[in-house]
N, C-alpha and C positions, 0 to 999 in steps of 0.2 A: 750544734749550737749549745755553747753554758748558758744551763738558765742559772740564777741568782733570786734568791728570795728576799725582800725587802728586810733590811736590816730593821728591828725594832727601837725604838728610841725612848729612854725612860720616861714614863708617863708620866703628864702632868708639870713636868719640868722644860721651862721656856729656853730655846736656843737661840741662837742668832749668831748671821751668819753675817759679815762683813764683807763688800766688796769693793776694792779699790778701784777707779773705773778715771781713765786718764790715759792720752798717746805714750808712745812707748818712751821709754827713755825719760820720764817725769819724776823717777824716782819712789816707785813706788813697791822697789825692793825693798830699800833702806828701810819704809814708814811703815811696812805690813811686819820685817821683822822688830821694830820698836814694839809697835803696836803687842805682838807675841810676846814680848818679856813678859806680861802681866801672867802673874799665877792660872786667870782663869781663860787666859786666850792659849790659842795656840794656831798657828802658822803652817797654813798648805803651798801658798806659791803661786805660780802660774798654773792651775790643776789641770784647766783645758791643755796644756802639753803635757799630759802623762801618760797617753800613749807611746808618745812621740822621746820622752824620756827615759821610760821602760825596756826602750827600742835599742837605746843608744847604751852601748856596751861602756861609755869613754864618758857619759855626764856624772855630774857629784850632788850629791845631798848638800845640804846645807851643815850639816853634820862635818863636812871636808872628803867624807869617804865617797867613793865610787858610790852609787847609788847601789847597785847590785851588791855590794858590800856592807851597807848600813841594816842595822838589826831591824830597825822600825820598817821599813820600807820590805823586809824580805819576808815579817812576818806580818804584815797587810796583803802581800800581793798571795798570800801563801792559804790565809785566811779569804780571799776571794775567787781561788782556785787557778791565779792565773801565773804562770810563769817569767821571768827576763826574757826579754826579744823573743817573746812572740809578738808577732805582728798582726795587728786587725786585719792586713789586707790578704791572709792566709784564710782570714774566716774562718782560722782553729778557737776562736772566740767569741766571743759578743761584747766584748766593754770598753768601748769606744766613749769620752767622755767630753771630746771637742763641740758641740755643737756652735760650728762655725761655718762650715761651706754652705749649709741651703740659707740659712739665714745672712747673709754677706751678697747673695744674687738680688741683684732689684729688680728681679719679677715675683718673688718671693715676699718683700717689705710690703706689700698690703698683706699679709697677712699676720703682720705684726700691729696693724693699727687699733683693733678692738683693743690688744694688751697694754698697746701704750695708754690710751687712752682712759679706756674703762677698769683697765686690770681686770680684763677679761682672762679664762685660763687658755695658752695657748695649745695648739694639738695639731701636730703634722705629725705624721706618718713616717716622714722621711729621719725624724731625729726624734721619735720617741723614743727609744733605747738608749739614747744618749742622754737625754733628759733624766729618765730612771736610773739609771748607774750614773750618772753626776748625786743625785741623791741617796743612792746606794753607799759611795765614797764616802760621801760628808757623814752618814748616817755612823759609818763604819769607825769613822776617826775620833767622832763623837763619841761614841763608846769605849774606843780603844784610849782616849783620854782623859776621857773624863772632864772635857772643858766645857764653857757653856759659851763660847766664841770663839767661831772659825773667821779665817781671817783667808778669802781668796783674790789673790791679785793679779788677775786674768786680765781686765780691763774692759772686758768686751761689753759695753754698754747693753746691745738688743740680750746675748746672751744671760745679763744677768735681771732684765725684765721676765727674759722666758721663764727663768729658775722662779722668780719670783713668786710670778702669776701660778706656779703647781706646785710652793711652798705646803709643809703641812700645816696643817694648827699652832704645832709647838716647834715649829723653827718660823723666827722674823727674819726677813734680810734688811741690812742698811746698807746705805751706798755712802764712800771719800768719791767727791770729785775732786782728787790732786792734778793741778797744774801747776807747771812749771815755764819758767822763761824760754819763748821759744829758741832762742839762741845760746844757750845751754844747752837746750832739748840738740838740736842741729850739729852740737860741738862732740855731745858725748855722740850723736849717731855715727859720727865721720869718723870714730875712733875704727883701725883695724888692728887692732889685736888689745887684749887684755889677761890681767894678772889674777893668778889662783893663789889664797893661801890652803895649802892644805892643814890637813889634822896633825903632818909628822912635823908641820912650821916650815916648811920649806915653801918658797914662791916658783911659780911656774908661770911662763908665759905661754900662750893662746893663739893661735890666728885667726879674726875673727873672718867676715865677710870683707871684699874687698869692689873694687868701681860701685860705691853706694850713689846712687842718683840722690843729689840734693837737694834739687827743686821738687821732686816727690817727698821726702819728708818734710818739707816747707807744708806743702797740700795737704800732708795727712795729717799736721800738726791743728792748722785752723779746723780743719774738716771735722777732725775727732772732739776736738775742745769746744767749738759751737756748737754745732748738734749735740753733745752730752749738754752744755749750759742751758741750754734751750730745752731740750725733755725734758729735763731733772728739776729747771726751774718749774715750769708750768705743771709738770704732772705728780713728783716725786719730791715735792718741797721736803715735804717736812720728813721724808725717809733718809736725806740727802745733809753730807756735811760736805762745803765747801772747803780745801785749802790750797793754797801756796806752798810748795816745796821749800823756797826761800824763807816764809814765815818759820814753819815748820822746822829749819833744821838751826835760825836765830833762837827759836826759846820752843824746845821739843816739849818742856814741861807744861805749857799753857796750853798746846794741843791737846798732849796726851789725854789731861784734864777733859780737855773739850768731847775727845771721841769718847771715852770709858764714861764722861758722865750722859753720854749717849744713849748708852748700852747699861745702864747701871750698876755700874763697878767704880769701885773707890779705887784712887788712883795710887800706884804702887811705883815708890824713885827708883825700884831698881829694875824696873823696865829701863831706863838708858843705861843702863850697867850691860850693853850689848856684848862683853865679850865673857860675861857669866852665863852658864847653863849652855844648853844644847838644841840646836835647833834644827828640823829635818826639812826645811824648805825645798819644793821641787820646782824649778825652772826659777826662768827671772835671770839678774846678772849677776858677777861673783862677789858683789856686797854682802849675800846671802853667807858668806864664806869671810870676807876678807872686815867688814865693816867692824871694828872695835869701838869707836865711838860717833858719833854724831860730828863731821866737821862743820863748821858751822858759816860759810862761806861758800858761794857756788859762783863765783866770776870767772872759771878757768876760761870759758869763752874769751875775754878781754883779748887773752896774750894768746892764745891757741887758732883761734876760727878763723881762717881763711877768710881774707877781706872781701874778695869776690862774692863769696858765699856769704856773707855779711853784708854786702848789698843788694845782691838779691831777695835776701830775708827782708830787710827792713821795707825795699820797693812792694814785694808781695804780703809781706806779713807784718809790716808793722805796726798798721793801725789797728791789727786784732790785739799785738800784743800792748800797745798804750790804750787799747778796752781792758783788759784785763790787769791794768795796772803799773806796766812795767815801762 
């Protein structure tokens, strides 16, 4: 087994950690790399898949390069002693950084209730290692960047109470609740295949998954969106900024403003200058790659969504989404 010795984190100086927390497909690629343009952020991804990443010989940085080909990534993984495709489930490691199967069992969520609640610290047994190497990572990029905000867009609401509750002193987390129109949400999920721009500029197209059940992401979309408005409201008000994907990509700059004067940093225009600078985003979609600017329009649904599945939506799902606005 690797052990791993807690990374240090410069004394005294406050971090904060960002987590984008919203159903899949709400766009919260796009907003975490905007968010990243600012001088003092800097942009991890979806980090709970970086095992799953690491694994895969054929995924890309956000950079455009293979991942196993990007500098940043070869000397992070190099710096923590661990190799390309190896696999946790070889047990030639320990740093597994998902904690997501025990907590996802609902015989498991009572023991999530002290943290929602009290912000009690959590402690299982089953996913303490991954708790420490989630911190390990963060600790690690901290240093190796020198930013003073991480930006992870995992989404997973309990996991990011868990990180919370055995934050240190000098790392705070804040939570985006981004949502988006569920039938948007529903349009981009039915999508099967999608487009790469690489670094050489060339497009590449993708195959993605294919027979996607519909009315399951219908379900997961209410499911995910309430219960996060419902926790976040009552417990995590004031840790928690609310937005609209829609609002957000109408006037990027009144947001921006909104999350950086969050986190206290003055707000910098050339964060939408998205296709300046370099960014190593791991997981998430190929915006991470392809997005140069902010379009500022999100109706593809109108002319794209399958009508079927457009009434089905609105019979199951529409009075959550005319709660939420739309």
């Amino acid at each position: 087994m690797l052990i791993l010795e807690r990374i240090p984190l410069i004394k005294n100086i406050l971090k904060i950690i960002i987590i984008i927390l919203g159903s899949a497909r709400s766009g919260s690629t796009l907003l975490a790399k905007t968010i990243g343009g600012h001088s003092a952020c800097f942009t991890l991804g979806e980090i709970n898949r970086f095992n799953q990443e690491i694994n895969n010989p054929k995924t890309h940085c956000g950079c455009g390069k293979k991942l196993n080909k990007c500098d940043f990534w070869i000397h992070t993984l190099k710096e923590l002693n661990i190799d390309f495709g190896t696999s946790v489930k070889d047990n030639t490691h320990d740093f597994n950084v998902g904690i997501f199967k025990q907590i996802t069992k609902i015989s498991k969520f009572w023991m999530l209730i002290p943290t929602i609640l009290f912000g009690k610290k959590y402690k299982n047994s089953d996913i303490e290692n991954e708790i420490k190497n989630t911190f390990i990572l963060y600790q690690k990029i901290f240093n190796k960047t020198g930013s003073k905000v991480l930006i992870d867009s995992t989404k997973g609401l309990f996991r990011g109470l868990i990180l919370q509750s055995r934050s240190p002193e000098n790392i705070q987390f804040k939570f985006i609740q981004l949502i988006r129109d569920g039938r948007g949400v529903l349009n981009s999920e039915m999508k099967t295949s999608y487009v790469i721009r690489h670094n050489d500029g060339i497009y590449r197209e993708y195959k993605g998954r294919i027979n996607k059940n519909y009315k399951r992401t219908i379900n997961s979309w209410i499911y995910v969106n309430l219960r996060n408005f419902v926790i976040l409201k009552l417990f995590r008000n004031q840790d928690t900024l609310n937005i609209k994907y829609e609002n957000f990509t109408e006037n990027p700059e009144k947001y921006l403003k909104q999350i950086y004067s969050k986190i206290n940093l003055e707000y910098e225009v050339s964060a939408l200058n998205l296709d300046e600078g370099i960014n190593h985003i791991l997981g998430g979609n190929a915006s991470r790659m392809n997005a140069k600017k902010i379009n500022r329009r999100d109706d593809a649904w109108v002319n794209k969504l399958d009508k079927n599945m457009l009434k089905t939506f609105n019979i199951r799902a529409g009075w959550f989404n005319k709660l939420m606005g739309y």
